[in-house]
N, C-alpha and C positions, 0 to 999 in steps of 0.2 A: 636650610640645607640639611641633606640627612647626617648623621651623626655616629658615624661607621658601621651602619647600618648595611653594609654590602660581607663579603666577607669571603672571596675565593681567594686563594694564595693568589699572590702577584697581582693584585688588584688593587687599586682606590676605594675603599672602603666608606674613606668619609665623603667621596663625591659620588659614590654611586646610591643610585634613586632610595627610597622610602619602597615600605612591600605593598605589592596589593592589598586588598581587602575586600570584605563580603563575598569571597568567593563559594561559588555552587556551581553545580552539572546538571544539565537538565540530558535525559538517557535517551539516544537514539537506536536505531539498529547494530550493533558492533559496534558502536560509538558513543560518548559524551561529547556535549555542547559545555564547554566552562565560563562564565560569567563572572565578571570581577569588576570591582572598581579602582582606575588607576590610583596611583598616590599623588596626595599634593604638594609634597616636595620632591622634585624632582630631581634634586641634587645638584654637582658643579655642571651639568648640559642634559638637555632635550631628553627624552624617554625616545629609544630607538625600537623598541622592540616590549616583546614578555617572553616567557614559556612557561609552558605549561607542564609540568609531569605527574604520576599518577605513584602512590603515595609508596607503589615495590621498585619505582625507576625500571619500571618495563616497557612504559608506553607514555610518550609525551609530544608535544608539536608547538610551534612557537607560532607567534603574530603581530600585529601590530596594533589591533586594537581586539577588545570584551567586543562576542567570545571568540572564541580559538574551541575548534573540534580537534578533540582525537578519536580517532581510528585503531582499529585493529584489536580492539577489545571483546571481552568473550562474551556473549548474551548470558547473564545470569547470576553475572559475579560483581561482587560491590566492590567498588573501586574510590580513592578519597584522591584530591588532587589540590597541588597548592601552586602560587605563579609567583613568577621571577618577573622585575621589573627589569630594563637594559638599558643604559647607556653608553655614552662614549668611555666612562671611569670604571666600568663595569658592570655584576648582578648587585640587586638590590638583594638581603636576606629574603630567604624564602616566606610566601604569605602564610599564614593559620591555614590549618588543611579545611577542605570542604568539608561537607557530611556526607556519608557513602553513598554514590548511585549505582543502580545495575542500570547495564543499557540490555534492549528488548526490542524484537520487532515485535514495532506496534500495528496492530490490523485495525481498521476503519471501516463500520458498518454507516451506511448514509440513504434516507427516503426511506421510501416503501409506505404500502397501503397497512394503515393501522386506525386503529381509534384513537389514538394521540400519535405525539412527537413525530407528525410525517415529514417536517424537514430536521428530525434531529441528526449530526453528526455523533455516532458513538464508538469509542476506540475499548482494546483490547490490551494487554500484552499477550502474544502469542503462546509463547512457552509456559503458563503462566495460567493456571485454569483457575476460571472465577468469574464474575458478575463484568458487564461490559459497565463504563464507566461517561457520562456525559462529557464531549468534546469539544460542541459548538452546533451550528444553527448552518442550513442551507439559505442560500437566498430567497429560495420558494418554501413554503408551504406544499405538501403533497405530492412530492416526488416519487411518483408510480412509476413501474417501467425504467427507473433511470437506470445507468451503469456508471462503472468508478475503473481506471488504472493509475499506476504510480510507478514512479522511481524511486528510491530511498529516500528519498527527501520530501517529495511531493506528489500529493493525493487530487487526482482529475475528478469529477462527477460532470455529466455527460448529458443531454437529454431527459427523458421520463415527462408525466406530466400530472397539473389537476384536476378536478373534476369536472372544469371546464376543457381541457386540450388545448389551452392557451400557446398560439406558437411561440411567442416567444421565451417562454420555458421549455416548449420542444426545441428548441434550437442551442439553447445557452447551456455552455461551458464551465464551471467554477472552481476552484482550486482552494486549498488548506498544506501551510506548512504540516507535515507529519509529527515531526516534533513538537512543535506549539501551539498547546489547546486555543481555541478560539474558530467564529465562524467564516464560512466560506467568501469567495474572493471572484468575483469576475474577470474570466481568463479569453473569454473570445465567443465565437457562435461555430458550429458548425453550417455545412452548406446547407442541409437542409431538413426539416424534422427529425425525432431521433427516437424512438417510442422501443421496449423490447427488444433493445440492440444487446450484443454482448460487446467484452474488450481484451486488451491484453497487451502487453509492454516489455521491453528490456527499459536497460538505464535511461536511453535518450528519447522513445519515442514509443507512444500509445498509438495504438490501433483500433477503433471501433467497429466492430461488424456483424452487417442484417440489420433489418428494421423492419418495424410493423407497425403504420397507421392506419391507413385502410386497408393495405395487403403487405404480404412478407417483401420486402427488396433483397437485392443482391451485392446491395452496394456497401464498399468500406472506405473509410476517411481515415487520418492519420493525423497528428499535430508532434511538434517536439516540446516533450514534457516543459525543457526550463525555458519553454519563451511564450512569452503572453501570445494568443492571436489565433486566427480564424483555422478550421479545418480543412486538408486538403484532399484531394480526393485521392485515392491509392489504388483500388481496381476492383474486381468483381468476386463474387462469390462462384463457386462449381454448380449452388441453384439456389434461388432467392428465397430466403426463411427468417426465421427469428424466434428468438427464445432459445439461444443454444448456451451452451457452455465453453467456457475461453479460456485456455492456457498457455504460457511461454517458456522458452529459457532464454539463455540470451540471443539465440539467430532464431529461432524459429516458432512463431506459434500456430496453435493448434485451436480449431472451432468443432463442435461436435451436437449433434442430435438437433434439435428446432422443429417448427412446423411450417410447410407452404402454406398456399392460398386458401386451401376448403381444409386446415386444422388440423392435417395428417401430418402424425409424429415420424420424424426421419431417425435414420440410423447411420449418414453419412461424418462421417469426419474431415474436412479440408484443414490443407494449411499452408503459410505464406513465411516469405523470408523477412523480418521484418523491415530490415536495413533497406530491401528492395521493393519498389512500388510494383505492383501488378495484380493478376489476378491472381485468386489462389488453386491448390492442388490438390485432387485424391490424396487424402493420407490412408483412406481403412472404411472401419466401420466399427459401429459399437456394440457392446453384447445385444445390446435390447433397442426399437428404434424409441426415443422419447422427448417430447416436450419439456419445458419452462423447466429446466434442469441448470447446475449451477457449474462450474471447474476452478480447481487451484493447479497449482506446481510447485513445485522442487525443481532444480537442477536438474534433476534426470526423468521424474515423470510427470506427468498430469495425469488427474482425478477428475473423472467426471458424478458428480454426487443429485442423489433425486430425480425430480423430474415426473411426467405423466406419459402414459400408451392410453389415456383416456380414462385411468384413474391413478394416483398417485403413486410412487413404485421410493422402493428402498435401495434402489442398486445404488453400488458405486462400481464405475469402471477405471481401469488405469490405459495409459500410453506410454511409451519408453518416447518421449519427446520428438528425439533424435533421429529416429527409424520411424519408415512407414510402416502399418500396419493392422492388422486389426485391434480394438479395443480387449482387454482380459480382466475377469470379474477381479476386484479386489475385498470385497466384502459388506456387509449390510450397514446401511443408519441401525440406527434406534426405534427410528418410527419412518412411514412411510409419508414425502414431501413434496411437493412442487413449487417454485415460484421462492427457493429459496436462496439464501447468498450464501456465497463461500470467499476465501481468504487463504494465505499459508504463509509462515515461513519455509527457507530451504529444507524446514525437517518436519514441519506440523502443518495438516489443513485443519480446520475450522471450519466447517458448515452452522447456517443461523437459520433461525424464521423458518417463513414458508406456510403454504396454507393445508389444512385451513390454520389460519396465523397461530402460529405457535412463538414463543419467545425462546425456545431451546435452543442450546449452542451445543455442536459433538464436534470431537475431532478427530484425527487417524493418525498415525505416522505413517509421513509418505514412504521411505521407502519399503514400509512392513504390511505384506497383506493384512486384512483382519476388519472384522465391526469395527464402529467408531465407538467411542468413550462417551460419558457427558463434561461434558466443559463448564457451564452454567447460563447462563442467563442475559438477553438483550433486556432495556431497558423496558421494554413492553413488546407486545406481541405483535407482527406484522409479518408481509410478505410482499414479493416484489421491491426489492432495493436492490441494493448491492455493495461489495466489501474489496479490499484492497489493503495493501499493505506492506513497509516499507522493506521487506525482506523476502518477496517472493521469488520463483526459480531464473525469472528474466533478468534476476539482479546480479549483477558478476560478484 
């Protein structure tokens, strides 16, 4: 039995629980995940509960078992956190504090045509410039073509293929908690091939759209991110293409630029309510029409970044989300790209790769015109994959 090891006025002290121990955070977007191991004496009755708080008592959340998330924390700031055991007799003293984490949206680069690591998963912290760091392993080997969306929590890879066009990697779905390094996870199929699709998401539901295996489609499918299982079909395109750029907030996303059948770079922009199945809508157009181009967002805009008119171009264009309208130049890459991926938090995009395969990473402040930055460095050099991540504009 604990041994007055509790200690709030008006409490049981000698019957309340024994403290945690080995407590850590592992850092999410606006969040920490807290890890702990209960005590083994549990005092005069049962362990009812814990909680959690954060080491200024600004933010804490209780539960029932390791871990317990908090929320509502700032991207960037080290935060230390200790836990409270609960019973019927009361708190147990407070455990030894963790060691500091910042929590970060983490971005998720995944596939692409390289001379290595073609299924490698590699993460990011957004805010956060520096070298991308190895995450985990795709199911397949040489994941060309694919695309990736996400919720805060959880990262999609979609489609793509290898050097054979193997269907059943055209078709297969796989999933990676955000938080927790390790490799991908078999999540369902979609209906049917999926090659040079784009995507894009709010909290509950991804959206993938266009496709190109023998020719551009028009078609878009749709799954809810937190549940295993096959994709459903959701409606059409304004004209059947692929290789566009895809952005969200949380009602509405937005597709932009691609190529139809005979390789001609568009300039169109549609877009769809996501919550609502159908087809989608004129939104605009964008400064320049162009191919195998990438898009992030913010809350308030989307970024359309690279891309080719039949040789590689350095635009980035913006959209105010929200509002139809036409595309407005936002500023230059670095270098001129196509076939590259991009990523954002609600405040930074990230552009990667791209050909001819470059391993460079730049990024922007979305809501500040201007050239991108340099960020630093993917694990090796490729192009054709795609990026995601746990704090983009779709995410409330």
């Amino acid at each position: 039995m604990a041994k007055g090891k509790g200690g709030f006025i008006g409490q049981d002290g000698l019957n309340a629980p024994d403290s945690p121990t080995a407590v850590s955070g592992t850092a999410g977007d606006s969040s920490v995940s807290v890890a702990f191991t209960a005590p083994t004496d549990v005092g005069g009755s049962a362990i009812t509960g814990y909680r959690v708080q954060d080491g200024t008592n600004a933010h804490g959340a209780s539960g029932s078992s390791s871990p317990i998330n908090v929320t509502g924390l700032t991207n960037g700031t080290a935060y230390t956190f200790s836990v409270w055991a609960i019973n019927a007799f009361g708190y147990s003293a407070p455990s030894d504090a963790s060691t500091g984490v910042s929590p970060a949206t983490r971005g998720l680069f995944a596939g692409g045509n390289s001379s290595s690591n073609r299924n490698v998963i590699e993460f990011i912290a957004v805010s956060s410039t520096g070298n991308s760091t190895d995450f985990g392993d795709l199911l397949y080997s040489g994941s060309v073509g694919n695309q990736s969306t996400s919720s805060s929590t959880r990262a999609l890879f979609g489609g793509g293929n290898n050097v054979n066009r193997d269907a059943d990697q055209l078709t297969l779905l796989q999933y990676v908690t955000i938080a927790t390094v390790g490799n991908a996870l078999d999540f369902g199929d979609f209906t049917g091939n999926r090659l040079y699709t784009s995507s894009l998401s709010n909290e509950t539901r991804g959206v993938f759209v266009g496709e190109e295996l023998s020719n551009p489609a028009d078609t878009m499918e749709y799954l809810t991110i937190a549940s295993l299982g096959n994709s459903t079909d959701f409606g059409n395109l304004t004209t059947a293409r692929s290789n566009m750029g895809s952005g969200s907030n949380t009602t509405r996303g937005v597709s932009a630029g691609g190529n139809i059948t005979d390789g001609t770079a568009q300039n169109i922009i549609d877009y769809i309510t996501i919550a609502s199945t159908g087809n989608s809508t004129d939104f605009g157009d964008l400064t320049q029409a162009r191919k195998a181009l990438a898009g992030c967002s913010s809350t308030a805009r989307t970024c359309f970044i690279g891309g080719s008119t039949g040789s590689n171009v350095n635009i980035i264009d913006f959209v105010t989300t929200a509002s139809t309208g036409n595309a407005t130049d936002f500023g230059d890459l670095g270098t001129a790209i196509r076939n590259n991926a991009a990523l954002s938090s609600k405040i930074r995009g990230v552009s990667a790769g791209g050909e001819s395969a470059t391993a460079d990473m730049q990024y922007i402040t979305m809501a500040s015109a201007g050239n991108s930055s340099t960020f630093g460095n993917l694990l090796s050099a490729k192009h054709s994959f795609s990026g995601c991540s746990s704090g983009h504009g779709g995410l409330s």
